[in-house]
N, C-alpha and C positions, 0 to 999 in steps of 0.2 A: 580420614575421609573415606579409604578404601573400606575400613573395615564398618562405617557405619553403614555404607553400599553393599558391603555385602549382608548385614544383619537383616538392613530393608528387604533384599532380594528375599533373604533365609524365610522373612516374618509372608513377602507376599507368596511364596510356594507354598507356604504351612498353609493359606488362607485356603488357595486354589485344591488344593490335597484335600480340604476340613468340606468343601464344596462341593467336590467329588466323589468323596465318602457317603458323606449326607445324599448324595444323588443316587448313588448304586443305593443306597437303605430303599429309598421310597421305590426307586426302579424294581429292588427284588419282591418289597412286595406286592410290587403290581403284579409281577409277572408270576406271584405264588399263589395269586387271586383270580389267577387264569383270564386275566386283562390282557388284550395287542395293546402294544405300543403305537400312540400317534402324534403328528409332528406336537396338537395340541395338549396333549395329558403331559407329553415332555416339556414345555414350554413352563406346566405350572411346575412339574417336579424339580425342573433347572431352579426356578424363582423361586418357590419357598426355599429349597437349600441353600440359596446364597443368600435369601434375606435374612435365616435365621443364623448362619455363620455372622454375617456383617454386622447384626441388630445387637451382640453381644458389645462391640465395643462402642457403646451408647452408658456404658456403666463404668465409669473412672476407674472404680479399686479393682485391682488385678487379681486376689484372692476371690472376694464375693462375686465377681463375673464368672469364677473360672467356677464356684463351688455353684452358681444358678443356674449357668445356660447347660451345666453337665446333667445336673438334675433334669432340665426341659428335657437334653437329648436323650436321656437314659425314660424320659416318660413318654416322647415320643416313640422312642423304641420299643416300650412295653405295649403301649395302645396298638402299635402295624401289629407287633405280633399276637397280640391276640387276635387282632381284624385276621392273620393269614392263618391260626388255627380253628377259630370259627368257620371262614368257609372252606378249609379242609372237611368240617364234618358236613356246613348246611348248605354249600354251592351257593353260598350268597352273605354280603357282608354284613359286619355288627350294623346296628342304627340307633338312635338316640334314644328310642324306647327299653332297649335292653339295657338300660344302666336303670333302669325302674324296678329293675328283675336283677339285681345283685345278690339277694337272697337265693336264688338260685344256685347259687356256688356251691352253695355247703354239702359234701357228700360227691361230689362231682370231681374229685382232685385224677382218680383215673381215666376219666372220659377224657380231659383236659390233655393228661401225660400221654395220651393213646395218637394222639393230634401233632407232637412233635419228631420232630426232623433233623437230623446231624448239622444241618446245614443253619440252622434257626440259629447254634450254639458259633457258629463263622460272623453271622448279621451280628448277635449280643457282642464279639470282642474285636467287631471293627468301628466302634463307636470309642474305646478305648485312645489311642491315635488323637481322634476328635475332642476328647473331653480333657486329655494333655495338655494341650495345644492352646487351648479357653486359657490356659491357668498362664502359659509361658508368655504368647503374643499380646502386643501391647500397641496402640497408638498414642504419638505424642499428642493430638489433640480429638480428641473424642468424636467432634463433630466431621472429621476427614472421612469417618464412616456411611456416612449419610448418603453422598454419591451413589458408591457400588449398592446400599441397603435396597435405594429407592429404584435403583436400575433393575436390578432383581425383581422387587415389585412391580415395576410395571411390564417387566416379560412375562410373568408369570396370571398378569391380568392380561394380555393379548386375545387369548381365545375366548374370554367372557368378556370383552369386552367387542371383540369382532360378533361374538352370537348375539348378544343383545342389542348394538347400537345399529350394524352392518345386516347381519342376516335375522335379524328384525325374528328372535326365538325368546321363546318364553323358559331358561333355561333351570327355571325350579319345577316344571313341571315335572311329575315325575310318575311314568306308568307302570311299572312293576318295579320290584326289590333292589335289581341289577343296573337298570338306569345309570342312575347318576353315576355307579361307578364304569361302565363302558364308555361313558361321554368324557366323565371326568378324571377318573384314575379316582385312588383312595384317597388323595386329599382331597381332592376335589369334592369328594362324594361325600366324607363328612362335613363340608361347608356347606355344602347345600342341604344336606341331609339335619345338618340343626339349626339350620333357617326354616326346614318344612316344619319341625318339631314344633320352632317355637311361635310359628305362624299356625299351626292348629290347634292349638292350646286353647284353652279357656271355653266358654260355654256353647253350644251347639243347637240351632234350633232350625227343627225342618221345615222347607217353606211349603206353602200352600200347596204347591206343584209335586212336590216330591211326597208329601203324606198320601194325594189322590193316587200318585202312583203307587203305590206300597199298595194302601187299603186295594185298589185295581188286582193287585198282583197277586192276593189272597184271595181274593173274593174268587176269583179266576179259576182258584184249583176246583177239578173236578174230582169225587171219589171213585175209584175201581169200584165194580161189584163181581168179586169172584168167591169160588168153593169156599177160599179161606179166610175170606172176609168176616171179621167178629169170630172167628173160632177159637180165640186166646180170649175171650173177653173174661176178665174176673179174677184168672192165673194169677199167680206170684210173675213176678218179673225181676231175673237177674241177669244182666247187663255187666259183661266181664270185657274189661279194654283192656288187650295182651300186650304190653309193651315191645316196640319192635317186629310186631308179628307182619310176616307175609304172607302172601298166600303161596309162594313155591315150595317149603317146606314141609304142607302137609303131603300125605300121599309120599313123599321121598323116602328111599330104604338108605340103608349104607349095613353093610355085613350082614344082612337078611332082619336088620330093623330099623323099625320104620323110626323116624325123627318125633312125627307126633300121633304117636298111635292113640290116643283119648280123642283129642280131636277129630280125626279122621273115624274113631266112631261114629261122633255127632254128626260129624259132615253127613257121611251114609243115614242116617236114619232122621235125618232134619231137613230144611230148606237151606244149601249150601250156593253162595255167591259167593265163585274164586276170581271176578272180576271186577272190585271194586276198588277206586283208587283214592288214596287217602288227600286230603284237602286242606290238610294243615299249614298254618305256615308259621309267624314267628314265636307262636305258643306252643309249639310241638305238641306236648303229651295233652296239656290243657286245650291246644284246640281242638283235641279229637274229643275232648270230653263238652268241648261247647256243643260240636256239631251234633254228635249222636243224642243229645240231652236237648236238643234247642232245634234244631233244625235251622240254622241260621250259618251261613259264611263266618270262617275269621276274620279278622279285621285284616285289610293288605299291610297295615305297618302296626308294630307294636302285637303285642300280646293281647286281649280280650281281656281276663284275669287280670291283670294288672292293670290298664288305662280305664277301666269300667265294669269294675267286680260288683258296684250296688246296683248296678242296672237292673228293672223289673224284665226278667226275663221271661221266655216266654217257656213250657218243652212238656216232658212227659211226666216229672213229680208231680206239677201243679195242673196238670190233667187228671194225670192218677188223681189224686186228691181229693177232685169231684167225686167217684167211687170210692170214697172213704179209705182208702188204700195210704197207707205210713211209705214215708221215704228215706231209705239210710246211705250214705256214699263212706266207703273202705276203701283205705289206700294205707302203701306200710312204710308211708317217709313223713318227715316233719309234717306238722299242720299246715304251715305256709310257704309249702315247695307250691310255686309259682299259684300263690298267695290262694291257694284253695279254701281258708277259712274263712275268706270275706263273700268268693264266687259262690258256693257251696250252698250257703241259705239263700242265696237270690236267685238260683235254680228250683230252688224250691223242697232242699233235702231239709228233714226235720231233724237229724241227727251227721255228725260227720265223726269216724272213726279213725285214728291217724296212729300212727308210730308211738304218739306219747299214750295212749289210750289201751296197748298191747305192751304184753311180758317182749323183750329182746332178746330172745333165746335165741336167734338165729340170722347171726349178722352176716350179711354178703353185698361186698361191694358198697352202694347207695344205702341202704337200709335192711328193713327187713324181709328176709326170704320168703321166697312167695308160698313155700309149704307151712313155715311158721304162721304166716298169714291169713289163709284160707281156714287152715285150724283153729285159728283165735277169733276170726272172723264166724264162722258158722256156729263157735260157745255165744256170740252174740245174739246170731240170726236166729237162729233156733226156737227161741224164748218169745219171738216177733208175731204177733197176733198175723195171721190171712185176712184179708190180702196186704201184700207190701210190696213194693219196689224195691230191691236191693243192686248198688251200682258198686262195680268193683276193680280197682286199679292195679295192674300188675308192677312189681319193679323187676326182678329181677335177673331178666332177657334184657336190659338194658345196658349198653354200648359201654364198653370194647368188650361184654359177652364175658368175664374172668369167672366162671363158678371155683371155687375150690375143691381139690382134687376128690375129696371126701364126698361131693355132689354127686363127680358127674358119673351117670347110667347107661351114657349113649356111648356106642362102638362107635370107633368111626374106622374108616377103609384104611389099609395098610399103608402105610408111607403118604397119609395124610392128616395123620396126628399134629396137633396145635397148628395147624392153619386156618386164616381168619373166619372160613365158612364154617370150620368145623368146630371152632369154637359157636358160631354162633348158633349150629345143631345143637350141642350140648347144650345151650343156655335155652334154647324152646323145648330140648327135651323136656327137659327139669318145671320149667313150668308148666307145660303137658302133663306133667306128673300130678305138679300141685290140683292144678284146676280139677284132674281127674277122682283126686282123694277127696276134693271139695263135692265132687256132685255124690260120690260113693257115699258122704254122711248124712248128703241130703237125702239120699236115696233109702239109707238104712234106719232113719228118721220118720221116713215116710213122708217125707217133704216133698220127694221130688215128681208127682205123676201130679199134684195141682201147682207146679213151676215151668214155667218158659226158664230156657238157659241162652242166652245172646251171647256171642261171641264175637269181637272183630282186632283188626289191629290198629294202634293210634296211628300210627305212621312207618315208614320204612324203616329198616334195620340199618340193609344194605343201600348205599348210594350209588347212582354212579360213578362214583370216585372208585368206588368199590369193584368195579366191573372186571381190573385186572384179577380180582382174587378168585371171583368165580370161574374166571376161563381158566386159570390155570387151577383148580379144585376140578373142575369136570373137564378139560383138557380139549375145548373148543375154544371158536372164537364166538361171538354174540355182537351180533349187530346193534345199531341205536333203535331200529324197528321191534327187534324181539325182545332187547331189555326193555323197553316203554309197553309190552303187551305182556310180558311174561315175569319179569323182576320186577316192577313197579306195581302192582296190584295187592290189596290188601284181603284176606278172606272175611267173608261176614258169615256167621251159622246161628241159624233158629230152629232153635231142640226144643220139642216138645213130644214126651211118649208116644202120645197116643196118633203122633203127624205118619205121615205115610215122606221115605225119604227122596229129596228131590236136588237134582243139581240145578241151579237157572244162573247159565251160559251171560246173560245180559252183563252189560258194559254199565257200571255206574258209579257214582261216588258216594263219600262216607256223609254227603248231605241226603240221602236215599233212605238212610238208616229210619230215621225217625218216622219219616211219614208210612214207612214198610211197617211198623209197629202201630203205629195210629191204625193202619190199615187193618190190621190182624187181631185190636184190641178194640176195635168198634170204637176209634178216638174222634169227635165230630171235628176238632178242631182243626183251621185251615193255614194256620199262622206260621207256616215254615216254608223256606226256599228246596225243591229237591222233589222227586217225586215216588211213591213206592214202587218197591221194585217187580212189585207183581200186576200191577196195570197190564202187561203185555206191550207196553209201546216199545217204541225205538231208545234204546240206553243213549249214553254217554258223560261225561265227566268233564268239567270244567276246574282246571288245576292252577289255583293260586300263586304256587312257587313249589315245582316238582326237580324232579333229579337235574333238570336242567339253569336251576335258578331263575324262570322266569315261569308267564302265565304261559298256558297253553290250555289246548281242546282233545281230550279223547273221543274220538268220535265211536257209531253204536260199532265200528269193525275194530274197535280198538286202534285207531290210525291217528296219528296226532294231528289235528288241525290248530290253525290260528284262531283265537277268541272273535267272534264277531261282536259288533255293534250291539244287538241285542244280548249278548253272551254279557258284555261288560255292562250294562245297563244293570245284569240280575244280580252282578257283584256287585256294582256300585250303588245300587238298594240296601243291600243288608249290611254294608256297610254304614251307609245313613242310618239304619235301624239302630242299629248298635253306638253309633257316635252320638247320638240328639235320644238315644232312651224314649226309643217311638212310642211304646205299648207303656212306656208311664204315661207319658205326652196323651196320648188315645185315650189313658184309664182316667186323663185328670180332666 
């Protein structure tokens, strides 16, 4: 009798241990996801850990329980830690739309490894203990389980069950990215996050109210009339999205040179905006290529490219096009890195150029090098009747920045070699380099005095997360004020020979791009969110999911405000444009 007393005891401390365990998992990754702790996120992470320990012995055989629920825990443990290396890089967690983008993996394995933590390798072999323990523990009757299972479950429904029955909240509601997971913790936030999934699924049609508003919102814009109004009309146009690119980088020295000396050409002898902030959210590189191509918002959840790549879009090929002008987009990674072979004709490009399409002479990192690139890129352009549109993708400044040593050209400062900034100098040198061989052949061609050259960046290099590198790289501290005015800004540069060069100070964002080029390109069309950035009005930027992982407002001083009322009104339009495929809806 003693010793069956003590087996029982032995079996209920392995439970409360395996409970335990399972509690600290989900607890560290709250706390690696830069979640506070509250009485209620605790409530659910106590109760799903005891329901999934308890829920095992609902399964008779001691072998298959112990080989299943190990499996669960080892899957459960995969999915937190990707959720806690994800928003290591994006200050905000996975959601149900990125598993639509799995394809995206491929070529990524370093970005991935640049993400981990000694500590990640502590969380993987404390699930070990846990998955023992499945095999050893036993109940003599199955359904003894059921008590503690359902006790569990209903702690862990406490907090959703007090917001919605007691404080009478609508608790799927959800206003930016971070939501759910602030209110709810990480499991929390996937439960609700593929209930919002699978409740907006399926076909979308805008009502009465909202088309009046949209067509309202268009009709609305007014055009600038200045100097430079129509003085690109007819040019070639090449549009180059710098991966990673910021705008502190240009103008910077280190050992008496500069990071992006080509650049910083253009800048001087072009129309130079070092204050424009990127607007991207969960399609990173692809949403800078919606925005500046569309004038249109990304979507607040999901990728663009992925949830509605056939959408009739609206931007500047199928502008061009009206002036008989060809459209080609180049990019040096697979075809369908975040599925650009299906978005790519619905923007309205007549050719797409991709990795498979190019010799690979020159592998780094992701794909192909951006010098390799631009070379094999311009044997195409070249040959291209005037006028044409040419759009062009950079890879190789993309994250953790690794060039091979045989690359890199950039000094950098004494007893700052291989630190994270200076790696990522290196990696803008190097494509400074490229871009700048690319205009030299346009140039020696005779290509380049009838071509506009665009430049900007897709989105940030550096994050906030990132903030310690830079203090300790330039040896200050940086406020949240200066990093959101001075680290957070994207440069945009419109090069044109014959332009006289201009800096313009204004505060804007990367939905400015397009209607700046409509403006410059005598474009009538009125059908973008964003305004040009040469109007002369008061700037500022409305930011989707910036350094901080939520919305916010840059205001024209560069000061961050709160989105107002009407601010979310102009997201929550081009959102609907994008979800219900307005401008087919319109054309049909």
């Amino acid at each position: 009798m003693k010793l069956n007393l003590n087996e029982r005891l032995k079996e209920r401390l392995f439970e409360v241990l395996s409970v335990l365990i399972v509690t600290m998992l989900f607890i560290y990754t709250n706390a690696q996801m830069g979640n506070p702790l509250s009485v209620g996120i605790v409530t659910i992470i106590v109760g799903i850990a005891g329901f999934i320990v308890y829920l095992k012995e609902w399964v008779p055989n001691r072998i298959v329980k112990g080989v299943v629920f190990s499996l669960i825990l080892v899957s459960i443990m995969a999915f937190f830690l990707a959720d806690i290396w994800f928003y290591r890089y994006y200050a905000t967690p996975m959601n149900s739309y990125l598993w639509m983008q799995k394809s995206n993996l491929n070529g990524l394995g370093e970005s991935i490894f640049s993400m981990v933590d000694m500590k990640d390798v502590v969380f993987l072999l404390a699930g070990i203990p846990i998955a023992e323990s499945f095999m050893k523990k036993k109940y003599p009757l199955k359904h003894m389980a059921l008590i503690p299972a359902l006790l569990f479950l209903m702690i862990a429904g406490l907090k959703p069950v007090k917001n919605i029955f007691i404080d009478k909240v609508d608790i799927t509601r959800r206003y930016e990215a971070n939501t759910f997971l602030r209110n709810w913790g990480p499991i929390g936030h996937h439960v609700l996050d593929t209930y919002a999934y699978f409740s907006d699924s399926g076909k979308h049609v805008m009502s009465a109210d909202d088309k009046k508003a949209v067509a309202e919102y268009f009709n609305k814009k007014t055009k600038p009339v200045h100097d430079l109004s129509g003085s690109l009309k007819g040019k070639n146009l090449i549009l180059i999205q710098v991966e990673s690119l910021q705008a502190f980088p240009l103008f910077q020295e280190s050992a008496g040179q500069e990071v992006t000396p080509f650049m910083n050409e253009l800048a001087k002898g072009g129309l130079y905006f070092p204050h424009v902030y990127p607007q991207t959210v969960f399609g990173n590189s692809s949403d800078g290529e919606l925005i500046a191509n569309t004038g249109l918002y990304p979507l607040k959840q999901g990728a663009t490219f992925f949830r509605f790549p056939y959408n009739d879009f609206p931007g500047l090929a199928k502008e061009l096009k009206k002036s008989d002008y060809e459209s080609f987009a180049f990019h040096g990674d697979e075809e369908d890195f975040w599925n650009r072979q299906h978005a790519f004709p619905s923007l309205g490009f007549s050719d797409y150029y991709s990795i498979e399409d190019m010799k690979q002479d020159e592998m780094i990192s992701m794909g192909l090098g951006d010098r390799s690139f631009f070379n094999q890129s311009f044997n195409i352009l070249k040959d291209k009747k005037d006028p044409y549109y040419a759009f062009f993708v950079t890879l190789t400044s993309h994250v953790p920045f690794s060039l091979p040593k045989e690359k890199i050209t950039w000094k950098s400062e004494a007893g700052k070699e291989g630190s994270y900034l200076t790696n990522y100098f290196e990696a803008m040198h190097y494509t400074d380099s490229a871009i700048g061989g690319f205009v030299k052949q346009l140039k020696d061609a005779g290509k380049l005095k009838n071509s506009v050259i665009v430049i900007y960046g897709d989105h940030d290099g550096l994050f906030l997360k990132d903030k310690h590198a830079v203090e300790a790289y330039y040896g200050t501290k940086i406020s949240d004020d200066e990093w959101v005015a001075k680290y957070m800004p994207i440069p945009v540069i419109i090069y044109q020979q014959d332009m006289e060069g201009k800096t313009i100070e204004k505060v804007a964002g990367q939905v400015d791009i397009l209607p700046t080029l409509y403006d410059l390109f005598d474009i009538k069309s009125s059908t973008y969110f964003g305004e040009s950035m040469l109007n002369g009005e008061k700037g500022g930027a409305l930011i989707l999911k910036g350094d901080y992982g939520s919305q916010m407002k840059i205001n024209a001083e560069g000061r961050v405000e709160e989105i107002s009322p009407k601010d979310q009104k102009e997201i929550d339009l081009s959102d609907q444009v994008i979800i219900t495929d307005y401008f087919k809806q319109a054309r049909d």
